[in-house]
C-alpha positions in Angstrom: 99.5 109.3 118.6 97.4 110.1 115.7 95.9 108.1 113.1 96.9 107.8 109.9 94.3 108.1 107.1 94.6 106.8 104.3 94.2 107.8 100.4 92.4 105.5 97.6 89.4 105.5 100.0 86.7 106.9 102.7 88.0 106.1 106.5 85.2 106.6 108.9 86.5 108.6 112.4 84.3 108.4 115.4 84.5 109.7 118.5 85.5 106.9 120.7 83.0 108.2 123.6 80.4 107.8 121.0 81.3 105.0 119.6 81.1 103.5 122.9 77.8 105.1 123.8 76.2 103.9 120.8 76.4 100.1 121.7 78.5 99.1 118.5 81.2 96.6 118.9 84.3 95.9 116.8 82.8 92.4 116.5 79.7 93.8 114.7 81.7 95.8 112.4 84.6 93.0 111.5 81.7 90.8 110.8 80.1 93.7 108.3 82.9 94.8 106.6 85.6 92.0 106.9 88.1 94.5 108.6 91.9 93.4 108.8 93.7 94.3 112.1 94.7 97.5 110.8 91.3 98.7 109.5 89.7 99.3 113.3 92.0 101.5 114.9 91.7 103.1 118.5 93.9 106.1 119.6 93.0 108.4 122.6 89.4 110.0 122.1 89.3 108.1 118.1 88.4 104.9 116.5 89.2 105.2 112.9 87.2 102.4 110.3 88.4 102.1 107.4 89.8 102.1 104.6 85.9 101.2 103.6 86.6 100.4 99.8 82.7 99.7 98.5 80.1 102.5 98.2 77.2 100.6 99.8 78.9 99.2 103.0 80.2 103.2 104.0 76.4 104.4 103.5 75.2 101.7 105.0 77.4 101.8 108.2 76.7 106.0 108.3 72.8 105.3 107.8 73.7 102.9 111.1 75.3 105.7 112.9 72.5 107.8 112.8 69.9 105.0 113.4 71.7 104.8 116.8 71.1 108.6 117.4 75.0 109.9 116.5 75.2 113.0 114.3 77.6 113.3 111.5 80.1 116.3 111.6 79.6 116.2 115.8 80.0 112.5 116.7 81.8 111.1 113.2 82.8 112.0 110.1 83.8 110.0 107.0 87.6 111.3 105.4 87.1 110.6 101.5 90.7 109.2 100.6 90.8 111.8 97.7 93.8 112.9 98.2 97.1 111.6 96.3 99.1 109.2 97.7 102.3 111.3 98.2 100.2 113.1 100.6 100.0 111.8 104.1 97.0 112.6 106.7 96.7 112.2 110.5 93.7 112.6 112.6 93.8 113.1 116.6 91.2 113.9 119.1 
C-alpha cells in the first residue's frame, strides 16, 4: 500500500533496505525528533519520517544519512510538503 505524504512539511523516504543497512533504529529517531505513531511509517521496500516540521532537525537527520554512507536521490530523498493541501501524494517502492 503506499504511503501518504503529506503537505505543510518535508517527509523524509528511505529505502527500507537502507535504512536497515545503515544501523538506524526507530528508537533513535523517536527519541530525535519526538515522532507520533504515525510519523515512522513502514510499507513494502519504504520507511517514510516525517512530517519533520523544524529546519534544523531535517538537515540534521540528512547530514546523518550520509555520515552513515547513504546517498540522497539513490537511498532517500526528502518530499518538501509544498504542495496545497487539496492535493494528495502517495509514495511506493
Amino acid at each position: 500500500m503506499p504511503l501518504q505524504a503529506p503537505p505543510g512539511a518535508p517527509t523524509m523516504v528511505i529505502r527500507r533496505t537502507a535504512f536497515e543497512s545503515s544501523g538506524l533504529t526507530r528508537t533513535m529517531l523517536d527519541t530525535r525528533l519526538n515522532l507520533t505513531p504515525d510519523e515512522f511509517r513502514v510499507e513494502g521496500g519504504l520507511v517514510a519520517i516525517g512530517p519533520i516540521h523544524e529546519e534544523p532537525s531535517l538537515i540534521a537527520l540528512i547530514e546523518e544519512l550520509e555520515g552513515l554512507g547513504l546517498r540522497y536521490f539513490d537511498d532517500f530523498f526528502e518530499l518538501s510538503g509544498n504542495w496545497p493541501e487539496w492535493l494528495k501524494l502517495f509514495a511506493t517502492g
